[in-house]
N, C-alpha and C positions, 0 to 999 in steps of 0.2 A: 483124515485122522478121525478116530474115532472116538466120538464125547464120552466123556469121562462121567458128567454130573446132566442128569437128568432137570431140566429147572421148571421149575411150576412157572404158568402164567400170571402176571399182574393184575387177576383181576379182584372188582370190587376197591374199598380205598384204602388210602395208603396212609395212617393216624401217624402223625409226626408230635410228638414227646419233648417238649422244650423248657427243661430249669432254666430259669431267667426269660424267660418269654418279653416280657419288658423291657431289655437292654439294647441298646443299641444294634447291635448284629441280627440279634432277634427282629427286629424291627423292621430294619432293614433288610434280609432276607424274605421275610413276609412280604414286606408291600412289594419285592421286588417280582414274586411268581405273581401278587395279586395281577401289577401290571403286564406280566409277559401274556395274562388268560384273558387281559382287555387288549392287548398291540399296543401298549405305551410304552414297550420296551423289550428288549433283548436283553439274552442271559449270559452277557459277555462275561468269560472267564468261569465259567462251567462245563467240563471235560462233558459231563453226561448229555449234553443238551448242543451242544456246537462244535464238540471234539469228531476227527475223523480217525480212524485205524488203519493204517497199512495192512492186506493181506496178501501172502503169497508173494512173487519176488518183483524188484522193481519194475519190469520190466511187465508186469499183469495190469500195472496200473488200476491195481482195487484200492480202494481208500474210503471206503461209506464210511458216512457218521456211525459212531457210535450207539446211539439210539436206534439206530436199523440194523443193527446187526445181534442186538442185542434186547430181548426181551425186557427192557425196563420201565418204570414205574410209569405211568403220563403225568404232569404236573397237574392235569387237571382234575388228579383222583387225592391229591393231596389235603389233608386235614388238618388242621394247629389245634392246639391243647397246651398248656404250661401252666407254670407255677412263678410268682414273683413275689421279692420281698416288698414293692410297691403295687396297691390296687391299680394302678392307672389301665384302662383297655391302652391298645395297640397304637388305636389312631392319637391317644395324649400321648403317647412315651413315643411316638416316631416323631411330633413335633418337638417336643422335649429331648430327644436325642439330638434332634437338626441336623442328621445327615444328607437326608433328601429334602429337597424344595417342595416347601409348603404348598405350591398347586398342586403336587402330584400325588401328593397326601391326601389332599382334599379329593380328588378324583380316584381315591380308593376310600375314601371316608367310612362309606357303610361297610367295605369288608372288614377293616381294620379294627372297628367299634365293635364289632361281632364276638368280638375275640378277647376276654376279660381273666384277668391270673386268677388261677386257684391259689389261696393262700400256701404260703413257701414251708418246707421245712428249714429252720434256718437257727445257727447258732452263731451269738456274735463273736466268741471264743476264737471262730476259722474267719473271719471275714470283719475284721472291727469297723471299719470305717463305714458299712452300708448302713444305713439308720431306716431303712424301711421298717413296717408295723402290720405289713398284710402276712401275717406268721401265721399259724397250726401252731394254739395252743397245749396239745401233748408234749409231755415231756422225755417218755419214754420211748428209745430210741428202736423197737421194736413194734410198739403199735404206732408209731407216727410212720412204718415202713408200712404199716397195714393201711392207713388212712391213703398211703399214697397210692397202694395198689386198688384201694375203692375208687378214689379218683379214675386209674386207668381205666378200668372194668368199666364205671355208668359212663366216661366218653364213649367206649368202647360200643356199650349197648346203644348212647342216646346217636351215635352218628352213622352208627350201623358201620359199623370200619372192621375191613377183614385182614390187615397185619400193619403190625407197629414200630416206629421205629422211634426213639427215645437219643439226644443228643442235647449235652451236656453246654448250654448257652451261658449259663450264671458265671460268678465273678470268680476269682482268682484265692480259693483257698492259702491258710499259711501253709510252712515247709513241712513237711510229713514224712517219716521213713516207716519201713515195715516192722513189725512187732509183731508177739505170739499170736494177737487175736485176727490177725490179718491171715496165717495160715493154713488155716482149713475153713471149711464152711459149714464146721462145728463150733468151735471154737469162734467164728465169726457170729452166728446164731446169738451162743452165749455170753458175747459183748453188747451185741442191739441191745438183751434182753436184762443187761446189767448197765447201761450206760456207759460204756467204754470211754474214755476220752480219745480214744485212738480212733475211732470212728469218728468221720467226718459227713455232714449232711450229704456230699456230694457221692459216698459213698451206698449210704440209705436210697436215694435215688438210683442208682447201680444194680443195686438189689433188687426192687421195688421193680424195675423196669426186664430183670432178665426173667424175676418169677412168673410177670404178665406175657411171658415170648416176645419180648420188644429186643430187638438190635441195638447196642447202644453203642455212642459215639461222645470219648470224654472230648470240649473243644479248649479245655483249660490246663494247665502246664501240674495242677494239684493230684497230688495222689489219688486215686479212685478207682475205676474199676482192674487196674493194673496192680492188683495182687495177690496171692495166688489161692484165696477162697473164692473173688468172684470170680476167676477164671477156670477156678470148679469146677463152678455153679452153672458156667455158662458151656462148658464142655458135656454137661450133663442133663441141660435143657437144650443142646444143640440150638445155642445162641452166638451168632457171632458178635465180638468187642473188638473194638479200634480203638485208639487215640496216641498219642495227647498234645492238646497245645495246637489249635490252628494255625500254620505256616504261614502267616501276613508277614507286611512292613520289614523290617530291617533284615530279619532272620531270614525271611525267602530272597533276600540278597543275597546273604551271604553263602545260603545253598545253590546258585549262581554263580557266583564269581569266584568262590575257595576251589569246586572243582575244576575251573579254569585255570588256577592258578597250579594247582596239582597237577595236571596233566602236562602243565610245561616243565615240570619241577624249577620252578620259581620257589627261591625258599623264601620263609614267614621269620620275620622276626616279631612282629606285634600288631593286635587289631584290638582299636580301639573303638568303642559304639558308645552311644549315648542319645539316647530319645525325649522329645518333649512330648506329652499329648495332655487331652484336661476331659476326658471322657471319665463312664463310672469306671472303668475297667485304671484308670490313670489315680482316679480316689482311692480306690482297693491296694494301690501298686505302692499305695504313699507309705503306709503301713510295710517296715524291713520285712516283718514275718513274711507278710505276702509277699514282697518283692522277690526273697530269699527264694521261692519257689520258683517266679518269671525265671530269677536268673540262672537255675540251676537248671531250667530247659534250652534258656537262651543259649549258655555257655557251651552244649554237652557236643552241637552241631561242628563246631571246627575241631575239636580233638578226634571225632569220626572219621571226618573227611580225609584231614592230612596224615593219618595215623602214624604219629611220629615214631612209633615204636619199629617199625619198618623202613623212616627217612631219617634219619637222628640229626645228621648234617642238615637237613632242609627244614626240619620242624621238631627238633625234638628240646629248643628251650624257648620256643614262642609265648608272647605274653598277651594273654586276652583279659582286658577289661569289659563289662559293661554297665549302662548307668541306664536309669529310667527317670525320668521327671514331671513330677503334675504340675502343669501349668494350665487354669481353669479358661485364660481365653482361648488356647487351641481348639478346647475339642473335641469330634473325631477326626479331626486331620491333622495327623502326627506327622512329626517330622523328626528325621534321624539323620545321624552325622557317624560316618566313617573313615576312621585314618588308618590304614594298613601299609604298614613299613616291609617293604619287600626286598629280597636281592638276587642276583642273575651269575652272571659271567664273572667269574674271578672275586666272587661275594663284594661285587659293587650294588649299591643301594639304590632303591627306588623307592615312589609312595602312589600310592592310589587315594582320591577324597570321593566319596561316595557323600550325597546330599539327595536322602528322596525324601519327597513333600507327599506322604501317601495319607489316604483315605484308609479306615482298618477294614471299618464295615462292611465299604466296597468290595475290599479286595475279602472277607471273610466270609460275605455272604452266597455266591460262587461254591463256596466249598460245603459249605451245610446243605445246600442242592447238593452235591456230587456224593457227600458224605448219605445222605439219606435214602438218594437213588442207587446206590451199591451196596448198600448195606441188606439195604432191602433184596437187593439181587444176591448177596451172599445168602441171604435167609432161606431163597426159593431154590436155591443151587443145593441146601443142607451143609453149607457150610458151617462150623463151628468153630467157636476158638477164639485167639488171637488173631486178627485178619493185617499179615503185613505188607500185602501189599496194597493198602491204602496209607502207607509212613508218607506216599507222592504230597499230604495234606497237613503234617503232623510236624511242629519243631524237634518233639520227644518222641521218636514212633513206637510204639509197644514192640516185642519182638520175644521170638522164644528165648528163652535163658541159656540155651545152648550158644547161638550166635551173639555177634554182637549188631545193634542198632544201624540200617542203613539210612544214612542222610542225605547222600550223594542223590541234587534233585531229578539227574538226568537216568543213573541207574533206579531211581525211584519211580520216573514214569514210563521207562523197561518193563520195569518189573507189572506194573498197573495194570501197561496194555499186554503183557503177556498172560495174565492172568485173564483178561478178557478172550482175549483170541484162544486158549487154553477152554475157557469155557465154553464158547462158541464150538467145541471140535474143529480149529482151526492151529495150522500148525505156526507154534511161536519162532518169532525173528532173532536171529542168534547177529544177521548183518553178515555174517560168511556168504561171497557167493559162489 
């Protein structure tokens, strides 16, 4: 087969872009490459770094890692940069977070101290309950989009970094729908430069990040670069976007278990969820506004999957609640509870209890690796756009407005690795033989 996308090499570094630099995930992603570049660790649950691809038919028995087959980034070209609404470096907000054990911290001490936020752009308006004070005192919502683009530029010049990749780490915007000034990227312009209320910081970020040629990756459930002036913008700077909403904890279950349950047509009569956790992302959540947003990522995954409008009989009067709750001993180690009322044969009932005791950061930090390493390979391929086949990462996946949103985990990492093998000039597995 013959390759379609000519891709530049990865060289020189690879500047990684991080709103919330500080947070927990943040944190924990960092220290997590710090220790893979000393052998304190493995990057388990990172497609790009320990995943393998099938090539050709089973029977060839090819399957190299992904990283050998594929032109991608080396972790050890990787740069951090961010912004937080708390000053603290890396190494206070990883203890402070308390995901990872305190020795292993301290045996990344000096890289982590290295690494200090740029003051945040940040309004309390989208995000009430963060009480940080390391802000960018501009007000207006157009040069505060400039100040951030000087930020990227002197990292840019002071680390000598040759392409960038920007990925949306910070908290949990409230609910947000589209409006005029979201439609074009005149109109957009003319908002920054009026203070729109419909503009959200995470959005300025968005902006800020596709005019400097950075790839951006929303990892939060809130409106932001998913609408249709950055999408633009980013068509026209031949910028790829992805998002939204990193696939952890309860949600990557149930993108799991619903297409199991579809495939047998097992019908749904109700799935109940409900989470404790007491991390920042859990403070933000406390707050309806904000939650209003989780939930309307959380929710959108089972009506995808089962698509009642095609089972009527099996799912077309299912009832989905879900709940979120801060409880400040948790943590980052949330814990979720699932009751799904199912039924079979002759509509006799059944139930399923799902109880996972999951780590977020853990399971989120994996993905900001995979999300930064492919992003960047869509960069060097000239991809632009919307890029859907990274939705394998995403509770909300962006998607063109023509289609509808794929959730389905297993057609989602189909889809991933075909897109890889596709770029490779390798021919994609359809599973016919």
């Amino acid at each position: 087969m013959k390759k379609k996308f000519k891709i530049a090499n990865p060289k020189g570094k690879l500047g990684v872009l991080i709103p919330g630099i500080g947070g927990a995930v943040s944190t924990t992603f960092i220290a997590g490459v710090e220790a893979f570049k000393k052998n304190l660790g493995k990057p388990f649950g990172s497609l790009s770094q320990m995943g393998t691809i099938r090539l050709e038919k089973r029977t060839s028995k090819k399957s190299p890692l992904i990283k050998d087959l594929m032109p991608l980034a080396d972790i050890e070209d990787l740069e951090f940069f961010g912004w937080d609404v708390y000053p603290e470096n890396c190494y206070k907000a990883a203890l402070k977070a308390g995901v990872l054990e305190e020795s292993l911290i301290e045996r990344l001490r000096d890289e982590l101290e290295s690494i200090t936020p740029e003051k945040a752009v940040f309004n309390k308006r989208y995000a009430t309950n963060l009480k940080g004070k390391n802000i960018k005192k501009e007000k207006n919502y157009f040069k505060l989009a400039q100040e951030l683009i000087k930020d990227i530029k002197n990292f840019k010049n002071k680390k000598n970094i040759d392409r960038l990749v920007m990925i949306w780490c910070g908290s949990t915007e409230i609910f947000m729908t589209q409006t005029k000034v979201h439609k074009n990227i005149k109109s957009f312009e003319q908002g920054l430069k009026s203070n729109d209320k419909n503009i959200s910081p995470s959005m300025i970020y968005a902006y800020a990040a596709i005019k400097c040629g950075a790839a951006y990756a929303n990892g939060a459930p809130n409106l932001s670069v998913d609408i249709p002036a950055l999408t633009e913008l980013s068509l026209r700077n031949n910028i790829p976007i992805a998002g939204k909403d990193f696939k952890t904890g309860q949600t990557l279950m149930k993108t799991i278990l619903a297409p199991g349950i579809k495939s047998r047509l097992l019908g749904l009569n109700g799935w109940f969820s409900t989470n404790i956790l007491g991390n920042r992302d859990g403070e933000v959540l406390d707050n309806p506004k904000n939650f209003k947003t989780k939930e309307e990522s959380k929710l959108n995954a089972l009506q995808h999957i089962f698509q009642p409008e095609l089972h009527p009989d099996l799912y077309g009067d299912f009832y989905h609640k879900v709940r979120i709750n801060y409880y400040p001993p948790r943590g980052d180690q949330k814990e979720s509870w699932d009751n799904i009322d199912i039924f079979g044969w002759l509509g006799y009932t059944m139930q399923i209890k799902v109880n996972f005791l999951c780590r977020d950061s853990i399971l989120a930090a994996p993905i900001v690796l995979d999300l930064i390493i492919f992003m960047d390979l869509a960069q060097r391929a000239g991809m632009k756009g919307i890029q859907e086949w990274m939705s394998f990462y995403f509770k909300s996946p962006m998607h063109d407005e023509t289609v509808y949103p794929e959730h389905d985990i297993f057609i989602q990492s189909i889809k991933l690795k075909n897109t890889l093998r596709f770029l490779a000039g390798e021919k994609t597995i359809d599973h016919l033989d």
